[in-house]
C-alpha positions, 0 to 999 in steps of 0.5 A, a space after each residue: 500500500 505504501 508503495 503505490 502511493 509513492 508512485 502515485 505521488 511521483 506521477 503527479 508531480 511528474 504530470 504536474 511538471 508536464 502541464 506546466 505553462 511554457 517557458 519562454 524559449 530557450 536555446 537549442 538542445 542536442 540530440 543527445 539531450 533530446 534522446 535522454 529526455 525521451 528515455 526519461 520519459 519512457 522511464 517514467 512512464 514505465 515507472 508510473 505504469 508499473 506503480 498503478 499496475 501495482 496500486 490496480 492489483 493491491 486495490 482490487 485485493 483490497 476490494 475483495 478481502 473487503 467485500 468478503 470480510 463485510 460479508 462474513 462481518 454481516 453472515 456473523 451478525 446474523 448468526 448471532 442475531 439468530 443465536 440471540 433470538 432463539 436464546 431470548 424465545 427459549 427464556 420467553 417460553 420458560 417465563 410463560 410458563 413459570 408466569 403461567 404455574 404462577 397464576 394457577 397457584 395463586 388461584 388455587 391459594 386463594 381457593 384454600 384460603 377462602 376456604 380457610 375463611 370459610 371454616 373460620 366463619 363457621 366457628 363462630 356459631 359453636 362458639 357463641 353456642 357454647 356460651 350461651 349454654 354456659 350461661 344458661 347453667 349459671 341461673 342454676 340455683 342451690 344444689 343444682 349448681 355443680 360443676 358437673 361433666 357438662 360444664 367441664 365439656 363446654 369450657 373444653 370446647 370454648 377453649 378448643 374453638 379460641 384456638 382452632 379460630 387462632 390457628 386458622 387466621 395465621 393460616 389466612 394471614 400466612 396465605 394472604 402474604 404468600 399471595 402477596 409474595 407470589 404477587 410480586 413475583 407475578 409482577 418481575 416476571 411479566 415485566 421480564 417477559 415484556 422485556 423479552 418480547 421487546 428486545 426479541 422484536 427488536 432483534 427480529 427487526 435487526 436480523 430482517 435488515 438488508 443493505 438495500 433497506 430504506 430506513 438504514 442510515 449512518 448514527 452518530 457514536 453508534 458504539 457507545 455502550 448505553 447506561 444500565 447495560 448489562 453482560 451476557 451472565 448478568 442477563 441470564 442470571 437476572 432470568 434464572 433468578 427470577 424463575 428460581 424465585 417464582 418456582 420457590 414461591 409456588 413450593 412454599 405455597 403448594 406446601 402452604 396449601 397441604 398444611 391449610 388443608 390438613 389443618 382444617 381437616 384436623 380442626 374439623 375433626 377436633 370440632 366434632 369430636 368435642 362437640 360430640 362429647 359435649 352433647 353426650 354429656 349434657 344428653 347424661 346430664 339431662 338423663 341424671 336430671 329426669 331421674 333425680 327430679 323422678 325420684 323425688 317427686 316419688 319420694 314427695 308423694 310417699 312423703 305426702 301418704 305418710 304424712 297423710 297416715 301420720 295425721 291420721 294416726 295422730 287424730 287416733 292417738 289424740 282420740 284414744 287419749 281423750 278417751 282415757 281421760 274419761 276413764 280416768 276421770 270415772 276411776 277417779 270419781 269413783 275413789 274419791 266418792 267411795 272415801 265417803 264412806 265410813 267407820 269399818 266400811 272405809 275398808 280397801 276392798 279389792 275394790 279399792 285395790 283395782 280402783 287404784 291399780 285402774 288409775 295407775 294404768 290409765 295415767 301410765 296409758 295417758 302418759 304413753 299416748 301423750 308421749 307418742 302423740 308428741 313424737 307423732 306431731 315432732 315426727 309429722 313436723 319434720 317431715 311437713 319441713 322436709 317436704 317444703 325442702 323437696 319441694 323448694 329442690 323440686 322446683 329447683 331439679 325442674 328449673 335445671 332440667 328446663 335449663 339443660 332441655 334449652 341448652 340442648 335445643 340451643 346446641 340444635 343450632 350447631 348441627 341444624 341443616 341451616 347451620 351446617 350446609 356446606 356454602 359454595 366457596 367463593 372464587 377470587 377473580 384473580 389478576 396479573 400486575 398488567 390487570 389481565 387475568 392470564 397472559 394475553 400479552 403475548 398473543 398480543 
């Protein structure tokens, strides 16, 4: 190269020795003058003609090492455009499909925490049974108020549902932040892929340029590198990254899921079973009340008959006293009329002996019957007290029995069809951070 511009250098000195204005004319020359300026003229052409034969072949070379490297410049681009492409549509894919796992976990996490809400709102009801009932045994009143297997069974279930409510509102509050998390992620992951789809379009509309394009033209520092670039592993790594995040999400909330739906399978199962036990045991309770109440009221009706004999026997006792008392009196009026009598006549007679030997046995029967009237009345009066205390009991089993037959049928409320049909859950329209419900952006 550096020789054909040298000749060419001296070619246009010579051409501009050459066309020079004449000079004003000058003396004669001799044929030797005249041959030698002719031979350096040939010489010089010569020259001249092997440094453009030179500078003609070393440019034609020149020209066709260009063309061909351009040419394999341009077949390489394109080869990387189409390596580029296929690289950016394989991750599009992976993120469609990651996006798309996304969307169905987060429907179905909130199908379980909808149904987590659900049984949530279901335990309200038992719980606000469970203490009515325990409110009503409170207006149990004497005896009847004993802290009893039923009272116990219904404290159990209090605490029981306190807790099962606390363990499935973490459930919920656990499952709302994971739909928050995978929400998120939803989000990195389609503008990711909305990234991806630019830069594939953009690269597609690299690789279909030509030459011969329209819309082609030089730009100003085309080779800059622009702010916020990033390298080949970096932009790989940004991709993985999100993915491996998004698939460890959806891990944790199908493992989230399988924990709700074991816990609320367990909650059930601890629900009723204690409310099973509960009802046994005031459905028990109850049975012990109609007996007990029963049993008394018989024992109040025997009471009353033997009251009733004992009244009886007390007007018989009281007659049979004031029947003595007349006997007694003509035994009395007897030896006391036959004291009248005199001299040897005023004698003790066996009349006078059974006189007072009668006497004797009147007064020890009076006294018997009086003493026997008096343990009669004492006994009628006791039990007449001990039938107004059955009776004040009575009253008492009663209202008790009528408590534990009202906390029954309020516990009907637990298992009645209205109380314990299964509502349909309610499905959450979800949807994406751009607002659509699946990805439609790339049919778009």
């Amino acid at each position: 190269m550096q020789r054909a511009f040298q000749g060419l250098l001296l070619i246009f000195q010579d051409l501009s020795r050459m066309s020079a204005p004449p000079s004003k004319p000058s003396l004669r020359h001799s044929v030797s003058e005249w041959l030698g300026n002719n031979q350096q003229l040939s010489g010089t052409a010569q020259r001249q003609q092997h440094v453009s034969r030179e500078a003609r072949q070393e440019a034609r070379a020149l020209r066709s090492q260009t063309r061909c490297q351009t040419v394999w410049d341009e077949g390489d681009t394109s080869r990387r455009l189409s390596d580029r492409i296929w690289d950016v549509a394989r991750w599009k894919d992976v993120l469609e499909g990651c996006a798309q796992k996304v969307d169905e976990e987060m429907e179905a996490l909130t199908l379980s925490k909808a149904q987590s809400e659900l049984t949530l709102a279901a335990t309200a009801v038992p719980l606000e049974v469970s203490n009515e009932c325990l409110t009503l045994r409170e207006g149990r009143r004497g005896y009847e108020l004993v802290s009893d297997p039923v009272e116990e069974q219904l404290k159990k279930e209090v605490v029981l549902i306190g807790g099962v409510q606390q363990l499935l509102q973490r459930g919920v509050q656990r499952a709302f932040e994971q739909l928050c998390v995978l929400q998120e992620l939803r989000h990195q992951l389609t503008s990711d892929l909305q990234n991806k789809m630019e830069a594939l379009d953009i690269d597609m509309s690299c690789l279909s340029l030509t030459i011969k394009s329209p819309n082609i033209s030089l730009k100003t520092n085309p080779t800059r590198i622009p702010s916020g670039s990033s390298t080949p592993q970096e932009w790989a790594q940004f991709s993985q990254h999100n993915v491996a995040r998004a698939h460890e999400a959806v891990r944790v909330s199908q493992q989230m899921r399988a924990d709700m739906s074991l816990s609320r399978a367990q909650v059930q199962n601890e629900l009723e079973a204690q409310r099973r036990a509960t009802e046994f045991a005031l459905r028990k309770r109850n049975h012990h009340e109609e007996q007990a109440r029963d049993e008394l009221q018989w024992q109040i009706k025997t009471t009353e008959d033997e009251m009733a004999e004992m009244e009886s026997d007390i007007r018989g006792l009281d007659a049979d006293l004031q029947a003595k008392t007349a006997s007694l009196k003509l035994a009395h009026t007897r030896l006391e009329t036959r004291t009248r009598r005199s001299g040897m006549d005023l004698c003790r007679d066996e009349v006078q002996h059974g006189l007072a030997a009668e006497v004797q046995q009147l007064e020890a029967t009076a006294l018997a019957l009086k003493q026997k009237l008096s343990e009669a009345q004492l006994s009628l009066q006791k039990m007449k007290l001990h039938h107004t205390r059955m009776q004040q009991d009575l009253s008492r089993k009663q209202e008790a029995l009528s408590l534990e037959q009202r906390s029954m049928h309020t516990r009907t409320r637990v298992t009645s069809p209205s109380g314990a049909g299964k509502a349909a859950v309610p499905l959450v329209p979800l949807v994406n951070s751009s607002g659509r419900s699946n990805l439609q952006l790339l049919a778009q």
